[in-house]
Z-matrix of the N, CA and C atoms (Angstrom, degrees):
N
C 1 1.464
C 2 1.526 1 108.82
N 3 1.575 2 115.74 1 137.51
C 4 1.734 3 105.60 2 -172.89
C 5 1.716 4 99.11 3 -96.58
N 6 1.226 5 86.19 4 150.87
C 7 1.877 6 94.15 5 173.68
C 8 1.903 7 85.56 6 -93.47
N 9 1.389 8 77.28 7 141.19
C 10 1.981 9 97.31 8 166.20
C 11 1.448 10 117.18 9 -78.52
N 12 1.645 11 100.12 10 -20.15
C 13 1.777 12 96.31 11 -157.71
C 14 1.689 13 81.19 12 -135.83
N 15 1.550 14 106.39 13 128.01
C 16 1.373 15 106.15 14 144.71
C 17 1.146 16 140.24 15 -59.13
N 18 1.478 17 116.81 16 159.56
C 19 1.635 18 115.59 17 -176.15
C 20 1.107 19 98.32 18 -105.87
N 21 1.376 20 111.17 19 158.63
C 22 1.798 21 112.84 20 -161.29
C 23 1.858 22 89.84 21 -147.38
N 24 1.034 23 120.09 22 111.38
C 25 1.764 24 125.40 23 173.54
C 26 1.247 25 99.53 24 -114.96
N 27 1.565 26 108.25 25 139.96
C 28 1.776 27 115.07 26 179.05
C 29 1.144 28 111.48 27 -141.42
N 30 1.240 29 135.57 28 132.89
C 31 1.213 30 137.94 29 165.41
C 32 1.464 31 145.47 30 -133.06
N 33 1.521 32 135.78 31 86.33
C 34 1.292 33 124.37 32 -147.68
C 35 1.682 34 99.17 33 92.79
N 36 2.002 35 100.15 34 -117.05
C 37 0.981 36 113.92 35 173.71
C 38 1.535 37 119.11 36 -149.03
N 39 1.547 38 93.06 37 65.29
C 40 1.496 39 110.82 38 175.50
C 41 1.444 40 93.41 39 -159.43
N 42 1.380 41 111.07 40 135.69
C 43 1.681 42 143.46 41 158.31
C 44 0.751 43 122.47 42 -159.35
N 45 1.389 44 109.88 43 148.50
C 46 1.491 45 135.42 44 -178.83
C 47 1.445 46 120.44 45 -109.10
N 48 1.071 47 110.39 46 163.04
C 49 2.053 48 138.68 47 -169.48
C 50 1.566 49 93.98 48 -118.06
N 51 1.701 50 108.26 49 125.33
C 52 1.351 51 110.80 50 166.75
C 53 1.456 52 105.18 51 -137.03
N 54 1.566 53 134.65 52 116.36
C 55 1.494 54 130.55 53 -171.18
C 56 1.820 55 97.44 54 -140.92
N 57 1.476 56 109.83 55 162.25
C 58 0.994 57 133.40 56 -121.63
C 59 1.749 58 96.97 57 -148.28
N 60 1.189 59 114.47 58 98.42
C 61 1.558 60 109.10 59 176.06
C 62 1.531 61 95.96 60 -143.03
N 63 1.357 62 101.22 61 -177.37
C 64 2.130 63 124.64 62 169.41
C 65 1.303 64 97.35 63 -56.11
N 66 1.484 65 128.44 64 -61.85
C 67 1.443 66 135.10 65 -168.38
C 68 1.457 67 116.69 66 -114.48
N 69 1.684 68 115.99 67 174.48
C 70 1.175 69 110.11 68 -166.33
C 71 1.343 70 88.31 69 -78.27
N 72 1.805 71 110.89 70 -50.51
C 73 1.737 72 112.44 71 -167.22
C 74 1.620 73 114.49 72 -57.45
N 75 1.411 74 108.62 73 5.92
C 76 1.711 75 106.80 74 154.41
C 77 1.354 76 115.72 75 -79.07
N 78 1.625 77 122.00 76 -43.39
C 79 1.071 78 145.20 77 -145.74
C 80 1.664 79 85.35 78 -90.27
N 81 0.954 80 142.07 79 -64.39
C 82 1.709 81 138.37 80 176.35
C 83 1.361 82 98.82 81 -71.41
N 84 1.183 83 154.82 82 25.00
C 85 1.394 84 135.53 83 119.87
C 86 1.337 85 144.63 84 -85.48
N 87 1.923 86 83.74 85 -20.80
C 88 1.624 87 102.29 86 164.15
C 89 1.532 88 112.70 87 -73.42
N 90 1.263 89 106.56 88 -43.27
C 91 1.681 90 116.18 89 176.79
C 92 1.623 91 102.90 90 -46.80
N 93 1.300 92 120.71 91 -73.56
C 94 1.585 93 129.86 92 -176.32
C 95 1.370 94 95.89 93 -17.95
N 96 1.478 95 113.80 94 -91.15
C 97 1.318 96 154.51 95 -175.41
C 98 1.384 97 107.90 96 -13.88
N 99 1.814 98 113.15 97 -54.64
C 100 1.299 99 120.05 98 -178.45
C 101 1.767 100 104.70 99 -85.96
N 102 1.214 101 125.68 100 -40.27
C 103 1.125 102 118.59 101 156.95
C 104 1.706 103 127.44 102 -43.16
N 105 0.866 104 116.14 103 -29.46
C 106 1.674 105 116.05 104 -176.25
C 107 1.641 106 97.27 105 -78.13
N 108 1.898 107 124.77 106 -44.39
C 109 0.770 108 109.79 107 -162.63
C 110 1.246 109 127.47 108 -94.46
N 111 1.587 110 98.77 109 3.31
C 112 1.483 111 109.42 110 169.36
C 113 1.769 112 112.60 111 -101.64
N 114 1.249 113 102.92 112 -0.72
C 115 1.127 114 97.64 113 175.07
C 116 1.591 115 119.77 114 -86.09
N 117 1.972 116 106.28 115 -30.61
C 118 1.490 117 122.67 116 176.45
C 119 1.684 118 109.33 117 -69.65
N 120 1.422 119 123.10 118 -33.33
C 121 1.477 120 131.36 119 162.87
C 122 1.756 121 107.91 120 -57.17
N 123 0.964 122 127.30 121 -62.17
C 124 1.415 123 120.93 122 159.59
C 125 1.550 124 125.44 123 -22.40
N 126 1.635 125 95.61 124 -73.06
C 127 1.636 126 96.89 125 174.89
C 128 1.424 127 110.93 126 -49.57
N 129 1.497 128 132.10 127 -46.04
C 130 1.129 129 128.29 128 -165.68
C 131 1.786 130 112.34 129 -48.09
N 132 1.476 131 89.91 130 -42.26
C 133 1.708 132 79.81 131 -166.66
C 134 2.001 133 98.54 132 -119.11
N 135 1.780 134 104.17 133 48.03
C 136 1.543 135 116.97 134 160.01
C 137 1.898 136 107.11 135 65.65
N 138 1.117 137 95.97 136 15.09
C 139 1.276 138 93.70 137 152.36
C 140 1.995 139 155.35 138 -128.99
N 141 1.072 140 102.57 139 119.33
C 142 1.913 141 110.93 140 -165.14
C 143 1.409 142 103.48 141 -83.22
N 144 1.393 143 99.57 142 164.55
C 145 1.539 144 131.27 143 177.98
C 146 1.113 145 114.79 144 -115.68
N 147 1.742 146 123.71 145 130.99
C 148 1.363 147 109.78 146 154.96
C 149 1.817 148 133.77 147 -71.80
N 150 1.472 149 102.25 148 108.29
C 151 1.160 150 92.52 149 -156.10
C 152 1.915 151 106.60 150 -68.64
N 153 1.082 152 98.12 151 -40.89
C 154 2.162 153 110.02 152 177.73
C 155 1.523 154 104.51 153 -40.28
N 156 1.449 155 122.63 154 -34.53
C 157 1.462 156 114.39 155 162.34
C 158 1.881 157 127.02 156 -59.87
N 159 1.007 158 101.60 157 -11.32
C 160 1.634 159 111.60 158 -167.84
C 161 1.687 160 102.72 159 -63.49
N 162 1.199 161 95.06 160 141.47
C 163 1.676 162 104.52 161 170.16
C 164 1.528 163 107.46 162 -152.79
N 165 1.303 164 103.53 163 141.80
C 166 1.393 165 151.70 164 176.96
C 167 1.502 166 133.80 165 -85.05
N 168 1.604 167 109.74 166 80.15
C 169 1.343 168 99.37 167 178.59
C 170 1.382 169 112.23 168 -122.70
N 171 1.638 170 127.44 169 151.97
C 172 1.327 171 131.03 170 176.21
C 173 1.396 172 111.20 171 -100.78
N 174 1.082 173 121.78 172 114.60
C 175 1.453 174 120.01 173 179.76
C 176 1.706 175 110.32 174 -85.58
N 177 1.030 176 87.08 175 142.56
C 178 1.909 177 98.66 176 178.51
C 179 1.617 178 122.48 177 -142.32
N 180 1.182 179 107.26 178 -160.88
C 181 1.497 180 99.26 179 -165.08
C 182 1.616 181 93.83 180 -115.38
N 183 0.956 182 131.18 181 172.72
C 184 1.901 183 131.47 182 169.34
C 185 1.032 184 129.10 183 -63.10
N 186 1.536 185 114.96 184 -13.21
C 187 1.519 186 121.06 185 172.58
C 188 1.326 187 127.16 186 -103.05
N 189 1.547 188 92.49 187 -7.40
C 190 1.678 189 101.53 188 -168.26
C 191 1.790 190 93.24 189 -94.56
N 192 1.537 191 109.57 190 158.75
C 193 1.522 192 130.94 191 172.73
C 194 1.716 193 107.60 192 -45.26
N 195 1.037 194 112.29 193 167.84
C 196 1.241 195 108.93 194 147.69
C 197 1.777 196 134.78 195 -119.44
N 198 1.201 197 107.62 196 150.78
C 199 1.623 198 113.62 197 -138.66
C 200 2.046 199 98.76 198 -45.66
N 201 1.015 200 110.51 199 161.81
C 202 1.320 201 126.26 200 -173.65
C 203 1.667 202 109.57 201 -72.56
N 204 1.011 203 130.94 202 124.38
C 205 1.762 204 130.60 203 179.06
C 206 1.272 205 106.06 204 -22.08
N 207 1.933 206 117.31 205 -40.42
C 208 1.784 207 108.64 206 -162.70
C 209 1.306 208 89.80 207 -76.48
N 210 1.042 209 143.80 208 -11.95
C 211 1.672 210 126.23 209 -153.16
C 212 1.804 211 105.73 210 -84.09
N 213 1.481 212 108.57 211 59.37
C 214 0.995 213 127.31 212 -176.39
C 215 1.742 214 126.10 213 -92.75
N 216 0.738 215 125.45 214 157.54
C 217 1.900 216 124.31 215 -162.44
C 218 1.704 217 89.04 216 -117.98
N 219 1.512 218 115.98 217 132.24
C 220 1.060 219 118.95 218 156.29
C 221 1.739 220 116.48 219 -123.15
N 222 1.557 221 114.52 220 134.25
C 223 1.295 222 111.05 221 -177.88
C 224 1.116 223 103.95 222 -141.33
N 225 1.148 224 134.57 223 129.38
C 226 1.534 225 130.72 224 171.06
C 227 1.446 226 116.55 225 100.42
N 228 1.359 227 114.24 226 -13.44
C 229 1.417 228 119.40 227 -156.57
C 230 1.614 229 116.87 228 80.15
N 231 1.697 230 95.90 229 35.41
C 232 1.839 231 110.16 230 171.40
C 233 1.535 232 106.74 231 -138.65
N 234 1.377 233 125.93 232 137.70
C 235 0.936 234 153.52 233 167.72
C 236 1.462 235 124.35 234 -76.06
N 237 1.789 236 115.41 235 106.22
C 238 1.160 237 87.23 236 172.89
C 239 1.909 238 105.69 237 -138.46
N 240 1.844 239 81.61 238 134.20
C 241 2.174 240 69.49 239 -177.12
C 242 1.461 241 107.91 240 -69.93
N 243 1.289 242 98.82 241 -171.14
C 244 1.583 243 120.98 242 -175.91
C 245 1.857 244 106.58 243 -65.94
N 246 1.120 245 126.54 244 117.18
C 247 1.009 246 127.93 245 167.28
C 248 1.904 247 119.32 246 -64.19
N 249 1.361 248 118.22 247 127.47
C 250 1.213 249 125.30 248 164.20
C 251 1.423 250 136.29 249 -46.88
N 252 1.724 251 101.84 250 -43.91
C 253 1.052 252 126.54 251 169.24
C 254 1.312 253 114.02 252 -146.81
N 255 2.076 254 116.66 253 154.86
C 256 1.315 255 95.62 254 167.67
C 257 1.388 256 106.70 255 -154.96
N 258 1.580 257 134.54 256 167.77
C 259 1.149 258 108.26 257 -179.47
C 260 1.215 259 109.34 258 -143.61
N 261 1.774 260 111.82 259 164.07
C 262 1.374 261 121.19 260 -139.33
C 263 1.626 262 94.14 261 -143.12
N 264 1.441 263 114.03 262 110.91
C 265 1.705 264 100.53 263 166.48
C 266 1.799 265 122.43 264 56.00
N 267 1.801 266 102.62 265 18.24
C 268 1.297 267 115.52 266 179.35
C 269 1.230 268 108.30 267 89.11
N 270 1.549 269 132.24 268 -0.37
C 271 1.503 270 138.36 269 -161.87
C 272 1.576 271 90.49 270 -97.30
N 273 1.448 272 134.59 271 134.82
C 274 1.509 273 110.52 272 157.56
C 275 1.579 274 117.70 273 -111.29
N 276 0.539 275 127.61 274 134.21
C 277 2.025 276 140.12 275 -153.05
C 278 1.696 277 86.22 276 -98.72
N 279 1.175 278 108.06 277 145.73
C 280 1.903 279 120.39 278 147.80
C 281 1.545 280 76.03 279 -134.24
N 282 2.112 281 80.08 280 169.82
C 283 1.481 282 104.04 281 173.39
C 284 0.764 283 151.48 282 -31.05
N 285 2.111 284 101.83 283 -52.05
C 286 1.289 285 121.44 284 172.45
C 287 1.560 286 113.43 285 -82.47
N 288 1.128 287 126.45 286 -28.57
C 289 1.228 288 128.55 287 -173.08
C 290 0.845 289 111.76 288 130.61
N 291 1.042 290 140.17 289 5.03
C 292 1.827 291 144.09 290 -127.02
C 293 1.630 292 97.90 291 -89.30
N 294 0.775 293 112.83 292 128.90
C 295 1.897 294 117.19 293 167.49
C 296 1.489 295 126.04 294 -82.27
N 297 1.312 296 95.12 295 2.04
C 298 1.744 297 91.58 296 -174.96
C 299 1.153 298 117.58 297 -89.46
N 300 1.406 299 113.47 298 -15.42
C 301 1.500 300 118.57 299 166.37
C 302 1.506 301 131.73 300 -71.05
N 303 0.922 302 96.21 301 -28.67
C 304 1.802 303 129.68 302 -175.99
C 305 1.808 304 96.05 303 -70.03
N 306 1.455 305 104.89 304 -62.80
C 307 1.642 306 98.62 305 -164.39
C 308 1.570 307 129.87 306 -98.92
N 309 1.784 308 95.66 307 8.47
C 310 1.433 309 111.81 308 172.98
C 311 2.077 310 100.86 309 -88.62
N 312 1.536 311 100.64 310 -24.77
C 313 1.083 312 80.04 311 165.92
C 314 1.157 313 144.64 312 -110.79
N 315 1.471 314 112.68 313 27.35
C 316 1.483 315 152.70 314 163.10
C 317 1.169 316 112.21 315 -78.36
N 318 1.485 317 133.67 316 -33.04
C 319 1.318 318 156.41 317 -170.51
C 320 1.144 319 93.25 318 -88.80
N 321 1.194 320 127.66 319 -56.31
C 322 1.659 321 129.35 320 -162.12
C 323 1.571 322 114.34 321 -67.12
N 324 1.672 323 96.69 322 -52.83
C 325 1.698 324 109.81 323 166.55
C 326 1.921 325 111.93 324 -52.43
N 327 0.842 326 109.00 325 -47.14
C 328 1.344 327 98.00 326 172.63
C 329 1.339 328 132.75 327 -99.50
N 330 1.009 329 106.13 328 31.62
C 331 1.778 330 124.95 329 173.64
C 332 1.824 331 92.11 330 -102.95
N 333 1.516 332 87.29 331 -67.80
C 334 2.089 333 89.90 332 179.69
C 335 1.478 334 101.33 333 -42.78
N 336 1.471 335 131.69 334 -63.10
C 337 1.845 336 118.34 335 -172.80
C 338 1.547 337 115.46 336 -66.04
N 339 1.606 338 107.05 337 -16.24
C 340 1.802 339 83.85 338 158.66
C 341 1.120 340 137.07 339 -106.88
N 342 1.815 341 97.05 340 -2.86
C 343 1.410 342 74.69 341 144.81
C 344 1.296 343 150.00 342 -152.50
N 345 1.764 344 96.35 343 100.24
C 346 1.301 345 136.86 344 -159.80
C 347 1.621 346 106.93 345 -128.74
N 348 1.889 347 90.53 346 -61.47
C 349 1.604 348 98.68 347 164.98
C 350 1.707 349 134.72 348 -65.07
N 351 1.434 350 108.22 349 -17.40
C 352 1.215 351 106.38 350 -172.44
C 353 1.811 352 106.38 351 -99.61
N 354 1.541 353 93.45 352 0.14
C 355 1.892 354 86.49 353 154.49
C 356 1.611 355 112.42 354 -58.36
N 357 1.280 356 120.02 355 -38.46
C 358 1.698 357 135.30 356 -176.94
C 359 1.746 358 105.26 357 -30.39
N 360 1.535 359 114.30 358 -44.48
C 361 1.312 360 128.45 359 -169.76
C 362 1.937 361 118.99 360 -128.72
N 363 0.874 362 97.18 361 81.44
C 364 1.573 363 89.00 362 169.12
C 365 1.528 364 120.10 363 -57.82
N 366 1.224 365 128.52 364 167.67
C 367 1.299 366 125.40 365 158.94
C 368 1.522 367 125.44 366 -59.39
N 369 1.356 368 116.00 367 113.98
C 370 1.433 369 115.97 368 -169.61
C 371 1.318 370 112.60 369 102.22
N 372 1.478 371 123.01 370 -18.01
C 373 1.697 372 111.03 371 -150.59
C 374 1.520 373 63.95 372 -142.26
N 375 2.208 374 81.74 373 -161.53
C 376 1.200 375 116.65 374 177.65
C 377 1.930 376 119.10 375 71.32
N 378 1.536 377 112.09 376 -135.70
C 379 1.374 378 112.50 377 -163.39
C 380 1.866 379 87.75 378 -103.25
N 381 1.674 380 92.27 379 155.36
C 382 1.415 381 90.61 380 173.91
C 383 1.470 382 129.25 381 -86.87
N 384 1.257 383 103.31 382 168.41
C 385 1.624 384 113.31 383 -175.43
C 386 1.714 385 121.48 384 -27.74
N 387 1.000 386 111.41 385 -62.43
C 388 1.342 387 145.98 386 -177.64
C 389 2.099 388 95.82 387 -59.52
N 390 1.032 389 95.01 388 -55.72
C 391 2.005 390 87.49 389 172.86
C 392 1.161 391 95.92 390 -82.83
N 393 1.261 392 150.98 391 -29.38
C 394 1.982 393 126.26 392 169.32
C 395 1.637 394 97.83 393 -55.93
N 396 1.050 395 114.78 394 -52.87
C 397 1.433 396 105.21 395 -162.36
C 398 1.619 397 115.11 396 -63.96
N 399 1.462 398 117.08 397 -23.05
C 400 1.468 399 104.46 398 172.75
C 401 1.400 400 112.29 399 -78.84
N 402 1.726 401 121.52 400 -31.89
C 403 1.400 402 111.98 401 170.36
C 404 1.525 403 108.61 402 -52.02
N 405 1.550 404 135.82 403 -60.31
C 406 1.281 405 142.52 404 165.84
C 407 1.351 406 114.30 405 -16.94
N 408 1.232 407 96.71 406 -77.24
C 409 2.048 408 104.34 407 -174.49
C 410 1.513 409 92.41 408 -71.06
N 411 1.440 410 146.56 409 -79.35
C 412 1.377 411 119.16 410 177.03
C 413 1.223 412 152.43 411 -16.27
N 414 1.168 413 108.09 412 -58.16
C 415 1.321 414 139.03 413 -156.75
C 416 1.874 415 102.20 414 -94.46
N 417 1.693 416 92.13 415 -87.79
C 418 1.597 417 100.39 416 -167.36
C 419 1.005 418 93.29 417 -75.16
N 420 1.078 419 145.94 418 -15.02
C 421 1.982 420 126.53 419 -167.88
C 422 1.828 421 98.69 420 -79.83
N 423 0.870 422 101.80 421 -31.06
C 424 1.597 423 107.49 422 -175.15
C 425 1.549 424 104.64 423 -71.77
N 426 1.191 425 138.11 424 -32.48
C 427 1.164 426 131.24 425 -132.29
C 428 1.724 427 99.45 426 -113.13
N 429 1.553 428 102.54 427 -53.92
C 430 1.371 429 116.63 428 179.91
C 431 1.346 430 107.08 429 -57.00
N 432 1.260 431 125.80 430 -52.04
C 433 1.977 432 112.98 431 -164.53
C 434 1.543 433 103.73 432 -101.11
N 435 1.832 434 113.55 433 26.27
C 436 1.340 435 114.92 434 171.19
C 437 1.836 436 110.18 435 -53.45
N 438 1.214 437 102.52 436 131.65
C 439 1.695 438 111.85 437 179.86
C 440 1.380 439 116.10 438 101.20
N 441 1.674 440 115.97 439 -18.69
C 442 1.448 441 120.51 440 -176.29
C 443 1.794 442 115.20 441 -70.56
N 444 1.444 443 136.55 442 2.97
C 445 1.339 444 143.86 443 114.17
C 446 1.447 445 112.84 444 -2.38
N 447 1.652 446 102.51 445 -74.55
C 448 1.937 447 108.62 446 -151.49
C 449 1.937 448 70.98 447 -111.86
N 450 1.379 449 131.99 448 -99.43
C 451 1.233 450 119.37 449 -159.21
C 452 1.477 451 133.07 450 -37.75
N 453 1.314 452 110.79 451 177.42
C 454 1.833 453 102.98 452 171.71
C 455 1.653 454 102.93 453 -149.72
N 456 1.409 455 120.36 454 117.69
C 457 1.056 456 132.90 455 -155.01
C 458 1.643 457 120.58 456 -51.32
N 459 1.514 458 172.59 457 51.07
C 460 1.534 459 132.83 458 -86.51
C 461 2.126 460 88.88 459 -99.39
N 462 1.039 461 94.30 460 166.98
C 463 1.665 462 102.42 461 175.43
C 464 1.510 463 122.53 462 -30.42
N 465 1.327 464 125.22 463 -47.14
C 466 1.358 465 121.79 464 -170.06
C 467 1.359 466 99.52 465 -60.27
N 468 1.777 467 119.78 466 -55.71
C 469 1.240 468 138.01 467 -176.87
C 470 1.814 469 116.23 468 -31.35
N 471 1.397 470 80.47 469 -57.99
C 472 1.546 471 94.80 470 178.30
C 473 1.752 472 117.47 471 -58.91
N 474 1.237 473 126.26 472 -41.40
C 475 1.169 474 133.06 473 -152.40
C 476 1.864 475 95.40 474 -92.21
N 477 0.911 476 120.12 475 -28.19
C 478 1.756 477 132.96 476 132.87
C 479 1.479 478 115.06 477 -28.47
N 480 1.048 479 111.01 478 -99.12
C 481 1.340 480 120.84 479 178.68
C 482 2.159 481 113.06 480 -45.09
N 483 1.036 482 101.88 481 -49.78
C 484 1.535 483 84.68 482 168.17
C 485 1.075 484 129.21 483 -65.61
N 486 1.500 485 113.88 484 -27.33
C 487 1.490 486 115.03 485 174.64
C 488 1.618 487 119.17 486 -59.02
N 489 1.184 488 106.04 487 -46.38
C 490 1.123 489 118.23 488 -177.55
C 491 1.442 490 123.22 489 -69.00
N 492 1.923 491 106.00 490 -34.15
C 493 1.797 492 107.97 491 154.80
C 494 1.217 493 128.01 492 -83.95
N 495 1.321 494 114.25 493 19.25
C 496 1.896 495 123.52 494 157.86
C 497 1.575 496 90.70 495 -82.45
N 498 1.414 497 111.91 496 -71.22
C 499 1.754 498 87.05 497 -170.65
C 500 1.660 499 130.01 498 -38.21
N 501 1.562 500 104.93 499 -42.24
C 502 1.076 501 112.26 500 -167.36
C 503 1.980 502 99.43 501 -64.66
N 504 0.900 503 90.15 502 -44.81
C 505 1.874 504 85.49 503 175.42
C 506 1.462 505 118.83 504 -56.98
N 507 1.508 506 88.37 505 -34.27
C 508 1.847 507 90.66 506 174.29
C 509 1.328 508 131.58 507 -72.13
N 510 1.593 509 120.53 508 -14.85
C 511 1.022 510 136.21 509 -149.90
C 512 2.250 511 82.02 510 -124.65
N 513 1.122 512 96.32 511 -17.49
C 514 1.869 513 89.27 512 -176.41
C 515 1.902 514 99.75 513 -78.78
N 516 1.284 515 110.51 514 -60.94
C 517 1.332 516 133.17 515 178.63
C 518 1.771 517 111.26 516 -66.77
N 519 1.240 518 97.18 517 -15.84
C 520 1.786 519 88.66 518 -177.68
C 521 1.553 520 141.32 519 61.49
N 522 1.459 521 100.12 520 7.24
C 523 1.213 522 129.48 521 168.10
C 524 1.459 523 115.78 522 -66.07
N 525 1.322 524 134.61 523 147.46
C 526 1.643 525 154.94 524 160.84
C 527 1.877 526 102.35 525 -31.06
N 528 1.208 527 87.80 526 163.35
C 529 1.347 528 95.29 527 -173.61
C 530 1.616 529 94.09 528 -102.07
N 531 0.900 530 145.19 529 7.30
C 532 1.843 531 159.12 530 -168.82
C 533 1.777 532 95.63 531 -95.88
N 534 1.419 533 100.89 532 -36.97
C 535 1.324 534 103.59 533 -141.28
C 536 2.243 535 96.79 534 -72.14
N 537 1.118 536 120.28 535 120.33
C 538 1.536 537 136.41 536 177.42
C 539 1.970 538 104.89 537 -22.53
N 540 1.452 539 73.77 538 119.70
C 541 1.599 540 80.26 539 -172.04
C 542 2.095 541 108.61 540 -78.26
N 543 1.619 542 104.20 541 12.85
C 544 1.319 543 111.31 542 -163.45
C 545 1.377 544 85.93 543 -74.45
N 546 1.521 545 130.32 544 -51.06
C 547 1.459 546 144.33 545 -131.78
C 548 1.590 547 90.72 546 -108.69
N 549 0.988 548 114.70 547 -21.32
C 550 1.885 549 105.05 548 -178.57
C 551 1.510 550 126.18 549 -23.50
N 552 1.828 551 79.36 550 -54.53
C 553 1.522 552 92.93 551 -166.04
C 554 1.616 553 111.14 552 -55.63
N 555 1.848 554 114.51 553 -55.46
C 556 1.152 555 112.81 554 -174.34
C 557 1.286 556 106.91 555 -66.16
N 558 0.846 557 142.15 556 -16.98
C 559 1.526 558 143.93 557 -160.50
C 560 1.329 559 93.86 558 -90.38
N 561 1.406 560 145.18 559 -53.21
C 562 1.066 561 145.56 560 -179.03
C 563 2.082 562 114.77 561 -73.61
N 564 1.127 563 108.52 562 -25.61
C 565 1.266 564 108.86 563 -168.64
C 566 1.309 565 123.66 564 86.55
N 567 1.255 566 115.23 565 21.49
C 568 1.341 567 130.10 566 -167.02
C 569 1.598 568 125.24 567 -128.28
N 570 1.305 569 101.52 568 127.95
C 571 1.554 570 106.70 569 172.88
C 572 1.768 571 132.09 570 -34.00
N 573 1.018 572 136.47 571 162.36
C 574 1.529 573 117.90 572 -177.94
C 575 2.018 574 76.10 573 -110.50
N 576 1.399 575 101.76 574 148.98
C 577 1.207 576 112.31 575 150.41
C 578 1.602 577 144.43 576 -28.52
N 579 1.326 578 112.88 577 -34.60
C 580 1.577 579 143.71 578 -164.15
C 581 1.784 580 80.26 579 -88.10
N 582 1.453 581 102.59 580 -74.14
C 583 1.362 582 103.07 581 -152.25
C 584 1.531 583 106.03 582 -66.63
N 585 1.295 584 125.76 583 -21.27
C 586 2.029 585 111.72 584 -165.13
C 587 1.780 586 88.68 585 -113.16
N 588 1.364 587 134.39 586 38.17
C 589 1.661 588 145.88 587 163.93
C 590 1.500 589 86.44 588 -108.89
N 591 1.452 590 130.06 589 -48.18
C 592 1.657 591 127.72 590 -173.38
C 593 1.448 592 88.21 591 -76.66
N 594 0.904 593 141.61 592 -55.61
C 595 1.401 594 140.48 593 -156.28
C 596 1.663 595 119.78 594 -53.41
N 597 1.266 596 102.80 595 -41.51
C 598 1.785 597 150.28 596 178.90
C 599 1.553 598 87.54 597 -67.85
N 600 0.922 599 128.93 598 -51.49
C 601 1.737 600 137.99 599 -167.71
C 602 1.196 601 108.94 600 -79.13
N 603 1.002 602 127.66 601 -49.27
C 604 1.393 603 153.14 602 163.41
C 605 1.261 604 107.61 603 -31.12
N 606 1.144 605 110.82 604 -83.45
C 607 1.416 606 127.71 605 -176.60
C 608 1.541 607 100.79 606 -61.14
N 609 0.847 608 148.17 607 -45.88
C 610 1.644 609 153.59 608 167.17
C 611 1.328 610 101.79 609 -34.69
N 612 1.388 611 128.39 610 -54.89
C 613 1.682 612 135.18 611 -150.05
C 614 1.485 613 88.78 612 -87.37
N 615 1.262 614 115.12 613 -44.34
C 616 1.729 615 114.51 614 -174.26
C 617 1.765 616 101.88 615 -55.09
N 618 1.199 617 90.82 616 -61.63
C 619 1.817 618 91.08 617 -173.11
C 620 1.469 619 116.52 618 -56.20
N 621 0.900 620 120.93 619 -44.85
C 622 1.883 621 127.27 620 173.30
C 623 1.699 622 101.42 621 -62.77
N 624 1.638 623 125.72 622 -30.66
C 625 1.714 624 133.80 623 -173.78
C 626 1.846 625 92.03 624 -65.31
N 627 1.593 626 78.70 625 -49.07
C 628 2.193 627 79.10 626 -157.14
C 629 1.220 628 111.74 627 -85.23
N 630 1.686 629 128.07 628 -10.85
C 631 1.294 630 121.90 629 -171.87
C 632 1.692 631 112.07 630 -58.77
N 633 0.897 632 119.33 631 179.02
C 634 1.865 633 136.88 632 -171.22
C 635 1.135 634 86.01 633 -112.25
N 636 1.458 635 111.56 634 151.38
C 637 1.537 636 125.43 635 -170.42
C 638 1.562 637 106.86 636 -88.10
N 639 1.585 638 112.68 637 1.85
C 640 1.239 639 117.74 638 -175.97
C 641 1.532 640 110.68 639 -87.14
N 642 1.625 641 122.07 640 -8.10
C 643 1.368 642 126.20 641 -139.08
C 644 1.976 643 87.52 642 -167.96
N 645 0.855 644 125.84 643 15.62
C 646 1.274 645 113.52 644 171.40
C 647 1.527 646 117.07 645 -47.92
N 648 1.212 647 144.41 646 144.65
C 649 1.310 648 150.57 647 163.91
C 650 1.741 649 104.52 648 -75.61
N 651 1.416 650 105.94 649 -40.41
C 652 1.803 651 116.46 650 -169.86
C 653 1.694 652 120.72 651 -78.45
């Protein structure tokens, strides 16, 4: 189905153009088109774009190909192919939608900060229980299921990410690595992964339910 009206998101000083046709070479003429005319509104009132920052992605569905090398955007007298990946407000998008890209590297970012922070506490020593756990719930709880709001993690993803928040429980509580990864959670004071990604969602659907149609986020 084609959208008539592009979507236009801005933030700071980055936004994006998202339009909607049969083909892509509809979809990069609508892009051009709205690009020229937001670019001539600019000049009007002294303001430019970097255009060499611009990127180009075709979104598709999981079954469909992915777009052909020419299916390229030219503006300015710059070329740009289809981007693989791209990212938005810390969110990273592929074509299809795919989430696995997004939360392996959420996983990754917070593997490198713990471990950095968990020099702070050795086993036996160091800071106490009770201060791991606010870096934990502060810190890494925020960081790892960043995007789980709008995305949803698929199984492999997940079984990643829990593995990796048993240590972190193990290393909060100071307990053996033997010790039953059933009880972690309570033992640590800490959410399981599964459950605060629904939670994250949760709270997402409420805020988009209660917003005013003047201020919707959706």
């Amino acid at each position: 189905m084609s959208i008539t009206r592009p979507l236009m998101v801005a933030y700071v000083d980055d936004f994006s153009i998202t339009v909607a046709s049969p083909s892509r070479r509809g979809n990069i003429r609508k892009l051009q088109g709205l690009f020229n005319t937001v670019a001539a509104r600019g000049r009007d009132i002294g303001v430019s774009f970097s255009v060499p920052k611009t990127e180009l992605i075709h979104w598709r569905t999981p079954r469909q190909r992915s777009p052909p090398s020419m299916a390229l955007i030219g503006l300015e007298g710059h070329l740009f192919q289809p981007s693989k990946v791209v990212r938005w407000l810390g969110y990273w998008f592929t074509p299809a939608l795919n989430t696995t890209h997004h939360f392996r590297h959420m996983l990754s970012l917070t593997q490198a900060i713990f471990s950095f922070v968990k020099r702070l506490s050795s086993p036996g020593a160091g800071v106490k229980p009770s201060l791991c756990l606010c870096i934990a719930n502060s810190l890494l709880l925020h960081i790892l299921p960043y995007g789980a709001d709008l995305l949803t993690p698929n199984s492999s993803v997940l079984r990643g990410m829990d593995s990796f928040w048993d240590r972190v429980q193990q290393w909060t509580t100071n307990n053996f690595c033997s010790m039953p990864t059933s009880i972690l959670s309570r033992e640590a004071c800490l959410p399981p992964v599964v459950s605060y990604c629904r939670y994250r969602r949760g709270l997402a659907t409420f805020g988009v339910a209660c917003a005013p149609p003047y201020a919707n986020p959706a």
